[in-house]
py3Dmol code that shows the C-alpha trace and the ligand (Angstrom):
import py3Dmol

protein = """\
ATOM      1  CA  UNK A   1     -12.841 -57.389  29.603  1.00  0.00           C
ATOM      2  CA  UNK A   2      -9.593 -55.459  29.821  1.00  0.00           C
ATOM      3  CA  UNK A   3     -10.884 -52.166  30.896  1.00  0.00           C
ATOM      4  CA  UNK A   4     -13.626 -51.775  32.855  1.00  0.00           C
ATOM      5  CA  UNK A   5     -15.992 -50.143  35.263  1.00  0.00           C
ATOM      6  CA  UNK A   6     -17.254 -51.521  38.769  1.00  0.00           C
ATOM      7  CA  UNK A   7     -20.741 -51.076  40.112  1.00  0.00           C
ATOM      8  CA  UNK A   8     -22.102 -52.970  43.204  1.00  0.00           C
ATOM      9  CA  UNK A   9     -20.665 -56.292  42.793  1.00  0.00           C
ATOM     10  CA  UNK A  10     -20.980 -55.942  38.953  1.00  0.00           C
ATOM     11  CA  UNK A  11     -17.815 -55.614  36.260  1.00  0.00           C
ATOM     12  CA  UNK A  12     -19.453 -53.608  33.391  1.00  0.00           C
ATOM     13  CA  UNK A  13     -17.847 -52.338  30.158  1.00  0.00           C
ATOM     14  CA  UNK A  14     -17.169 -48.793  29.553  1.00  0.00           C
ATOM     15  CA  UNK A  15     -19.920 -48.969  27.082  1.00  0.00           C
ATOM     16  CA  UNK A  16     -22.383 -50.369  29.522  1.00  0.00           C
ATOM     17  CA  UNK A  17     -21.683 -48.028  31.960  1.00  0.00           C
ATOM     18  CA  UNK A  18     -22.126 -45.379  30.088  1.00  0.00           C
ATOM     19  CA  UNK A  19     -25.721 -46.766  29.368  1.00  0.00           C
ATOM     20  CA  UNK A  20     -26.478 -47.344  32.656  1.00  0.00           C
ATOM     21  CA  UNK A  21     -24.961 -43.786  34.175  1.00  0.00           C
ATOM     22  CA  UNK A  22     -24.417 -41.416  31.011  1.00  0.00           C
ATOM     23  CA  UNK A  23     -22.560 -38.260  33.388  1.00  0.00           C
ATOM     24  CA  UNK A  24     -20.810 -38.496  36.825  1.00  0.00           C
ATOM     25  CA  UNK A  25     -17.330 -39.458  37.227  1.00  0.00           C
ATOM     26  CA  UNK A  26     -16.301 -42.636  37.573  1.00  0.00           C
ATOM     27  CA  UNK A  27     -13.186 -45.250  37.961  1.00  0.00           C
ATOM     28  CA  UNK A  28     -11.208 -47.428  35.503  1.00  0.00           C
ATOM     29  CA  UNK A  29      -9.500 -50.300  35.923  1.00  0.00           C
ATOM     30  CA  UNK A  30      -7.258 -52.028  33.556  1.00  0.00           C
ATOM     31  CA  UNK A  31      -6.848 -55.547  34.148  1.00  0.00           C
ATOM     32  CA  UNK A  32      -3.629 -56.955  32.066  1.00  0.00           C
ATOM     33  CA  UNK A  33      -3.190 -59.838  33.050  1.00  0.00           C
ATOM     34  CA  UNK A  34      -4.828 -63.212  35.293  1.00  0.00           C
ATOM     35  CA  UNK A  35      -1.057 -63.977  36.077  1.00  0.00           C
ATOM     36  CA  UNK A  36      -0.021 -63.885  39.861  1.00  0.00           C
ATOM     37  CA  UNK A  37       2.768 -65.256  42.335  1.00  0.00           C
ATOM     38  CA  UNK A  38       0.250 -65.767  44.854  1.00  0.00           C
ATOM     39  CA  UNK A  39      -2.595 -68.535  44.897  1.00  0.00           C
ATOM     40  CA  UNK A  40      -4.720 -66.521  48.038  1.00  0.00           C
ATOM     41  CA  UNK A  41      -7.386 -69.081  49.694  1.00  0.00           C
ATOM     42  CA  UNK A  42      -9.569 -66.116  48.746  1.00  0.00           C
ATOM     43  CA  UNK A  43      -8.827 -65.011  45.746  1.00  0.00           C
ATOM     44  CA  UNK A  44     -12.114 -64.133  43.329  1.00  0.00           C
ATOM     45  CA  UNK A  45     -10.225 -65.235  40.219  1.00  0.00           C
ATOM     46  CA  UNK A  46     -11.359 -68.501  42.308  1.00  0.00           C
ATOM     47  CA  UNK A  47     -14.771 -68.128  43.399  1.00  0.00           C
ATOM     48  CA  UNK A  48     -16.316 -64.824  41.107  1.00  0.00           C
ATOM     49  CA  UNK A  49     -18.984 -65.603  39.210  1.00  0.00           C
ATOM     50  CA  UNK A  50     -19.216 -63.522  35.765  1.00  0.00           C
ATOM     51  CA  UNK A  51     -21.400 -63.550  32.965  1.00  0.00           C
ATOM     52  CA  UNK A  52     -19.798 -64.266  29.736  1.00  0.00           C
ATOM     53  CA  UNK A  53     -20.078 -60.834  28.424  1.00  0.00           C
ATOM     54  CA  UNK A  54     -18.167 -59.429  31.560  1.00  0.00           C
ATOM     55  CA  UNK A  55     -15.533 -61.938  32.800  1.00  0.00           C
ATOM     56  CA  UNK A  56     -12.440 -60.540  33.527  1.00  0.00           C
ATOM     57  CA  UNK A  57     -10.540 -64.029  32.137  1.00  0.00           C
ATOM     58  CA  UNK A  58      -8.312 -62.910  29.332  1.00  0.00           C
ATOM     59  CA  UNK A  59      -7.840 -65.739  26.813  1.00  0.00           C
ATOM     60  CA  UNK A  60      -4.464 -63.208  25.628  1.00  0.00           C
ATOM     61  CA  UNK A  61      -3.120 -60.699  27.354  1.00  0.00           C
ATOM     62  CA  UNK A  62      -3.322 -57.222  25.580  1.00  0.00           C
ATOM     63  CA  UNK A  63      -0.322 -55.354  24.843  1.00  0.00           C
ATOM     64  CA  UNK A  64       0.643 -52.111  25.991  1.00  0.00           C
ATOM     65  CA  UNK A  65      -0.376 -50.433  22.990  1.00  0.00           C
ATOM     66  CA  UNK A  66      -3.482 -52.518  22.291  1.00  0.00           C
ATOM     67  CA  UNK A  67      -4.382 -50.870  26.044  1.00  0.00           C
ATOM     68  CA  UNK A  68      -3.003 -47.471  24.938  1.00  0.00           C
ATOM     69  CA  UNK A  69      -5.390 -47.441  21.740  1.00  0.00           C
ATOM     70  CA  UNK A  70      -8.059 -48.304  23.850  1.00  0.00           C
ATOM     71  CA  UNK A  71      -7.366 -45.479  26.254  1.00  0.00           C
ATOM     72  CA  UNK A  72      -6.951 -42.955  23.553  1.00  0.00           C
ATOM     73  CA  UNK A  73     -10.844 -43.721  22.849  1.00  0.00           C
ATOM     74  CA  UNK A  74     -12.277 -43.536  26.103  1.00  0.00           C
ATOM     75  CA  UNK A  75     -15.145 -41.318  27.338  1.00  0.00           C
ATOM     76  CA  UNK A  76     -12.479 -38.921  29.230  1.00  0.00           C
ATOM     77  CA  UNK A  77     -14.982 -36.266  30.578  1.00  0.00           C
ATOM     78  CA  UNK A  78     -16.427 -39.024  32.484  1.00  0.00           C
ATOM     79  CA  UNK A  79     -13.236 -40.382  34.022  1.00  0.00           C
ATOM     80  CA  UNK A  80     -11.640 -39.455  37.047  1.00  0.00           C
ATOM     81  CA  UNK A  81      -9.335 -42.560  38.156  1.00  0.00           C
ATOM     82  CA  UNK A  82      -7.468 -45.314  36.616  1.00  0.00           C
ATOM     83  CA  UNK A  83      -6.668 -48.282  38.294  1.00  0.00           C
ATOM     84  CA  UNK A  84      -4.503 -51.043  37.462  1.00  0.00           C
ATOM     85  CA  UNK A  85      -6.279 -54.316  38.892  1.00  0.00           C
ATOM     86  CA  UNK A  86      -8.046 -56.982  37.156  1.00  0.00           C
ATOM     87  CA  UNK A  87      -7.531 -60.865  38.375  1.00  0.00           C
ATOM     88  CA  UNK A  88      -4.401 -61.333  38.301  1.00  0.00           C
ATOM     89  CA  UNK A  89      -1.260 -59.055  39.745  1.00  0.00           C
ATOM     90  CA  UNK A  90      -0.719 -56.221  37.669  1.00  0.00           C
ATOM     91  CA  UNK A  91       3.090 -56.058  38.532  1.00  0.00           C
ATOM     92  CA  UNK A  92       3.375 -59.249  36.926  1.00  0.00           C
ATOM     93  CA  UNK A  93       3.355 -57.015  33.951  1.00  0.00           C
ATOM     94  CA  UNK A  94       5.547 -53.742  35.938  1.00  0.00           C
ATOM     95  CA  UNK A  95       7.169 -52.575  32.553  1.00  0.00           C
ATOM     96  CA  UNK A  96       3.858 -52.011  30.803  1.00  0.00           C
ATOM     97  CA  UNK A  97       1.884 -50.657  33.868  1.00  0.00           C
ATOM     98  CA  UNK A  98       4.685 -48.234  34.363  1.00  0.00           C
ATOM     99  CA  UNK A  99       4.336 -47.106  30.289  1.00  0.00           C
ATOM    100  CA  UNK A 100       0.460 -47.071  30.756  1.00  0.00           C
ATOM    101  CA  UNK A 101       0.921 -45.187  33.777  1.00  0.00           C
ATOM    102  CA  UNK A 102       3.505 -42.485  32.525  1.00  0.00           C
ATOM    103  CA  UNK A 103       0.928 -42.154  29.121  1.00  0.00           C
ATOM    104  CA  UNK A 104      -2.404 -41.478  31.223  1.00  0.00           C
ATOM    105  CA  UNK A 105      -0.461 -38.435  33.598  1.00  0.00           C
ATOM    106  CA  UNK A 106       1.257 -37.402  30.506  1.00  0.00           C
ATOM    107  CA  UNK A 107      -2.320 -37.347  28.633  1.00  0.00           C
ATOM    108  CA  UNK A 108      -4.652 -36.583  31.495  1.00  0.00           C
ATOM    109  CA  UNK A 109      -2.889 -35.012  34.200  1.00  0.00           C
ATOM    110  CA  UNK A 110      -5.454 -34.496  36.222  1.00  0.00           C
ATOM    111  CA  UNK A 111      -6.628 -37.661  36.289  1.00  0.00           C
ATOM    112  CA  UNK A 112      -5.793 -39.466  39.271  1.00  0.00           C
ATOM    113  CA  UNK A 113      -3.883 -43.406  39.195  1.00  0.00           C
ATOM    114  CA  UNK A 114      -3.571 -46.222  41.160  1.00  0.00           C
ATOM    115  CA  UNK A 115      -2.287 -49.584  41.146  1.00  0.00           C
ATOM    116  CA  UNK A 116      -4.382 -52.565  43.349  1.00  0.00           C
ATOM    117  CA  UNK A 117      -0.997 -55.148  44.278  1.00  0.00           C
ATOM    118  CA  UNK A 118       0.115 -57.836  46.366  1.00  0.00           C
ATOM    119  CA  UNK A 119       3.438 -55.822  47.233  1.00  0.00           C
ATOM    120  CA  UNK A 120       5.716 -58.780  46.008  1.00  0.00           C
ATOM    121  CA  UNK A 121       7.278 -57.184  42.959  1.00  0.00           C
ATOM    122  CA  UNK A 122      10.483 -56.882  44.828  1.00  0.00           C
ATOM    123  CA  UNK A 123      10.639 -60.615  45.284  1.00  0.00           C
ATOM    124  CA  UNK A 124       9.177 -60.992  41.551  1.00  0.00           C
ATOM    125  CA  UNK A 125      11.847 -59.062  39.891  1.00  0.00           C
ATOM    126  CA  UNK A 126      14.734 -58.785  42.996  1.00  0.00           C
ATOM    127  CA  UNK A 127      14.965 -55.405  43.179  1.00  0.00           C
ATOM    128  CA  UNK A 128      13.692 -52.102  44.805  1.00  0.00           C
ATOM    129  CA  UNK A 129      10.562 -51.891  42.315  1.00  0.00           C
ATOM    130  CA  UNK A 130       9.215 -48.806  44.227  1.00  0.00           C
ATOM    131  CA  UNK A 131      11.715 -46.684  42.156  1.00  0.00           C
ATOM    132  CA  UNK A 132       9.849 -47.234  39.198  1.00  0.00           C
ATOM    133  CA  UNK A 133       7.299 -45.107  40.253  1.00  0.00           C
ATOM    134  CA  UNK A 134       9.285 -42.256  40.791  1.00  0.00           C
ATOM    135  CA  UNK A 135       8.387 -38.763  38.440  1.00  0.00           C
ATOM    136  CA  UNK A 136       4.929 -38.306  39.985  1.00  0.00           C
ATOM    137  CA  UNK A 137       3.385 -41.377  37.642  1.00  0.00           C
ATOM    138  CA  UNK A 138       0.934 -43.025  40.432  1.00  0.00           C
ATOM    139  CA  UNK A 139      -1.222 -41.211  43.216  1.00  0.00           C
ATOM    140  CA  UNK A 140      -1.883 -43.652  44.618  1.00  0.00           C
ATOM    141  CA  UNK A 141      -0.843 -47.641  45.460  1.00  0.00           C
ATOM    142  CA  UNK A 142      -3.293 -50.234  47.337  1.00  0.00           C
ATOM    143  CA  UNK A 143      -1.046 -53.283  49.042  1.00  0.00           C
ATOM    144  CA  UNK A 144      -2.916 -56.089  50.192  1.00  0.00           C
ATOM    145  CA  UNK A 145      -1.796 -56.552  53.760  1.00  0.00           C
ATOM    146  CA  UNK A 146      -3.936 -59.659  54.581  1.00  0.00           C
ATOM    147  CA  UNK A 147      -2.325 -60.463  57.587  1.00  0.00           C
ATOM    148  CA  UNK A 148      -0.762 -59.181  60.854  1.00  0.00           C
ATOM    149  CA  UNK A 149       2.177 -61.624  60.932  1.00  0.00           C
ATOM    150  CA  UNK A 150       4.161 -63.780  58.109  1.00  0.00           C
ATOM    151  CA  UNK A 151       2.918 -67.536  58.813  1.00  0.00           C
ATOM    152  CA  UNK A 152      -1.116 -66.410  58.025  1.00  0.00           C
ATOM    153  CA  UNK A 153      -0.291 -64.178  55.535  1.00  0.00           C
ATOM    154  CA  UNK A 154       1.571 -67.544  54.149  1.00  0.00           C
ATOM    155  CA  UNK A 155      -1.186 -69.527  54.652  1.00  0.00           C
ATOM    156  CA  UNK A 156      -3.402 -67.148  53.308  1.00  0.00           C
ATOM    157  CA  UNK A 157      -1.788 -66.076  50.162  1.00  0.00           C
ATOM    158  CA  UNK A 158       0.131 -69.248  49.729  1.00  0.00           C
ATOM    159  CA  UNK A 159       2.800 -66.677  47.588  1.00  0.00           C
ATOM    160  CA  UNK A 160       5.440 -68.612  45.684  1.00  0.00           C
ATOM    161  CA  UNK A 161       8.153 -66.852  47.266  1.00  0.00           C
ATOM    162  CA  UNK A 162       7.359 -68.821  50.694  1.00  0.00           C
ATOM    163  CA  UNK A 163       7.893 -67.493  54.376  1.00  0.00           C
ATOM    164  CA  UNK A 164      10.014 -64.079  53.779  1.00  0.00           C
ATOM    165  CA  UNK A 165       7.312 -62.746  51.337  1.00  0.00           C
ATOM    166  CA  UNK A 166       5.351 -60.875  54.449  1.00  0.00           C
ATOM    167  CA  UNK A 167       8.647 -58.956  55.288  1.00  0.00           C
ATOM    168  CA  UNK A 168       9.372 -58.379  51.904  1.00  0.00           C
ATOM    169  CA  UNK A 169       5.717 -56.569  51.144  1.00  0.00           C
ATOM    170  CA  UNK A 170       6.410 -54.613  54.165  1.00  0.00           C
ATOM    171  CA  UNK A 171       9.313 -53.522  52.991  1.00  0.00           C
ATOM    172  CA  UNK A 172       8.266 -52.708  49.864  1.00  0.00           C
ATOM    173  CA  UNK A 173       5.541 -50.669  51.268  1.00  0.00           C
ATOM    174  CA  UNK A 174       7.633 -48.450  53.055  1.00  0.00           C
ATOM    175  CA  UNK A 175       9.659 -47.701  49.871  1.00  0.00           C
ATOM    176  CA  UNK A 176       6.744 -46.697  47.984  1.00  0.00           C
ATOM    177  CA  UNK A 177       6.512 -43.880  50.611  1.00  0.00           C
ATOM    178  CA  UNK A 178       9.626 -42.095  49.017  1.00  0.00           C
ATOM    179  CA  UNK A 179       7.620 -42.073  45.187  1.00  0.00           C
ATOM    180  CA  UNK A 180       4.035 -42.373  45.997  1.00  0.00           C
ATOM    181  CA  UNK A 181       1.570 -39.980  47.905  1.00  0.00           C
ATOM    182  CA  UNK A 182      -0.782 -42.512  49.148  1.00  0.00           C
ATOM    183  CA  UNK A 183       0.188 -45.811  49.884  1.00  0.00           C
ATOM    184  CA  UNK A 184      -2.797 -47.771  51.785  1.00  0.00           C
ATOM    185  CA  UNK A 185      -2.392 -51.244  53.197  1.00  0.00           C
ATOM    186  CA  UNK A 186      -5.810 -53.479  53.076  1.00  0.00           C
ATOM    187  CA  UNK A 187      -7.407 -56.067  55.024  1.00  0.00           C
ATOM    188  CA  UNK A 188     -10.600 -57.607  54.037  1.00  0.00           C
ATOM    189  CA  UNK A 189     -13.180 -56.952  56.783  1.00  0.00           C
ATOM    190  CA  UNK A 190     -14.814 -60.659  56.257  1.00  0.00           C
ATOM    191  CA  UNK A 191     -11.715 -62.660  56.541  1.00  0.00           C
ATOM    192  CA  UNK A 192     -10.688 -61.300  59.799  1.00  0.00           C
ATOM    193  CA  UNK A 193     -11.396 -61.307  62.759  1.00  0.00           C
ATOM    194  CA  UNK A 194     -11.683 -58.314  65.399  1.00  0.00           C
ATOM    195  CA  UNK A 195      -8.407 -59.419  67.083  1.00  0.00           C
ATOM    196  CA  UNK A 196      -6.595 -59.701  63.735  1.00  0.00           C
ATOM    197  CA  UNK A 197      -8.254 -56.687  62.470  1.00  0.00           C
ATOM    198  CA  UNK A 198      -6.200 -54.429  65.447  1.00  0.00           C
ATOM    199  CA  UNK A 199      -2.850 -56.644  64.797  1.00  0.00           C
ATOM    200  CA  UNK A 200      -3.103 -55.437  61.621  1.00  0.00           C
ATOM    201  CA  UNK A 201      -3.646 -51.767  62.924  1.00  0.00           C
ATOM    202  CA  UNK A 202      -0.814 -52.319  65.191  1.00  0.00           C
ATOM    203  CA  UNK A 203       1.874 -53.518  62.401  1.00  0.00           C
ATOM    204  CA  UNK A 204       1.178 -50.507  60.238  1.00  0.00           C
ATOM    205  CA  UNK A 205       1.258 -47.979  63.166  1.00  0.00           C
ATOM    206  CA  UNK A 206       4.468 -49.131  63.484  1.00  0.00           C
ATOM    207  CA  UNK A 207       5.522 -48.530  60.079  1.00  0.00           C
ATOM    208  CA  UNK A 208       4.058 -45.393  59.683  1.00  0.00           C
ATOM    209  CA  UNK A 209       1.606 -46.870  57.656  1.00  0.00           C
ATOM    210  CA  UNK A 210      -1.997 -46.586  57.006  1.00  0.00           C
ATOM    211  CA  UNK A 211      -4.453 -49.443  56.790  1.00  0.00           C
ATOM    212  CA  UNK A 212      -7.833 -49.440  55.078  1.00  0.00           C
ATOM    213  CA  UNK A 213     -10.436 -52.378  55.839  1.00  0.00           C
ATOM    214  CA  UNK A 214     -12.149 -53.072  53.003  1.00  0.00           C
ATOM    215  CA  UNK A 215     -15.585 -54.739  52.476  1.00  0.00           C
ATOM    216  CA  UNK A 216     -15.253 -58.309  50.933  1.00  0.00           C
ATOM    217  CA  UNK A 217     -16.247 -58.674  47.745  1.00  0.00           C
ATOM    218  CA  UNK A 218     -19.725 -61.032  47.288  1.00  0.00           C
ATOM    219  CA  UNK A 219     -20.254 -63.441  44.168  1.00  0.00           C
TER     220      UNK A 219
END
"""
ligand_1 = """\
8
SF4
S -2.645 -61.637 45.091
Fe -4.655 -61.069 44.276
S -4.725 -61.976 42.216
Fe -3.047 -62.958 43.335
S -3.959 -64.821 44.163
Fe -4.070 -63.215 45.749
S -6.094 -62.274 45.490
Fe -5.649 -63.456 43.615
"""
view = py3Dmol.view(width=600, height=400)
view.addModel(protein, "pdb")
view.setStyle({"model": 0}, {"cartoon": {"style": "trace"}})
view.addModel(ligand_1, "xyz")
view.setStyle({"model": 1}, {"stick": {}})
view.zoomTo()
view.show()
């Protein structure tokens, strides 16, 4: 599936979940791509089991417009967020996401966007990437955190770009803060433990960041 909905553990086409929930508002995400500079021990592109009908694995990538097209058809009224995610890293793909991105607040102002990343599109592209989201195009970006220090985030995310890459998404981060109004760090609440959990609280005072601990995702 390239766009989606998300429902208790499930991945469910718009169509389905529409069926299942014909009014309330709900989230979109757009998954582009199963790319990523990262190979995370945990990574659900890895262990998430999906029925054929719903699996996120894209034999092609869509293109921008293909996504576009599909936008222009969705159930609007019904949506209130879109969210670029999927199973791979969306900023593998930054020039589209930022055309998607500046075509949905264009369209649907009101509708509010976000982009789920690792935070290594500096490294990815070696540049300040943050500036790309300048002009009010994204509400909102999630950066995986993972870790309180750059030898387990390493270990954890095994990123290509080897021991600098924790730095780096920090850095990152706090660039976003100059384009973005929410930028929210994450640490998944099964991975961690208590002590790591309040590292990781500690690292992002510091920054003037905030952190959100998130509930793992089950199969
Ligand atoms: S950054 Fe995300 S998509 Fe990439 S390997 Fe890690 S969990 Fe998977």
């Amino acid at each position: 599936m390239i766009i989606y909905t998300y429902d208790k553990g499930r991945y469910l086409s718009l169509e389905e979940s529409l069926k299942r929930q014909p009014q309330g508002m709900r989230s979109v995400y757009i998954n582009m791509t199963n790319r990523c500079n990262c190979a995370c021990t945990f990574c659900l592109r890895n262990v998430k089991k999906m029925d054929k009908t719903a699996t996120l694995w894209l034999e092609t990538e869509p293109s921008a417009e293909e996504i576009q097209y599909m936008l222009d058809t969705a159930p609007w009224t019904v949506i209130n967020e879109i969210v670029f995610c999927g199973f791979g890293e969306p900023t593998m793909r930054l020039s589209d996401v930022v055309q998607l991105l500046t075509y949905v607040k264009h369209r649907h102002p009101h509708v509010q966007t976000r982009i789920n990343t690792n935070g290594l599109s500096d490294l990815e592209y070696g540049y300040d990437t943050s500036s790309v989201f300048d002009h009010h195009i994204l509400d909102t970006i999630s950066i995986s955190l993972n870790a309180s220090n750059a030898e387990r985030y390493l270990t954890l995310t095994r990123s290509k770009f080897g021991a600098e890459s924790f730095e780096a998404m920090l850095a990152f981060a706090g660039h976003c803060k100059r384009y973005i109004p929410h930028v929210v760090m994450t640490i998944v609440d099964k991975v961690e433990s208590d002590d790591e959990i309040k590292a990781c609280q500690t690292v992002c005072a510091q920054r003037g960041l905030t952190l959100r601990v998130r509930a793992y995702e089950e199969n």
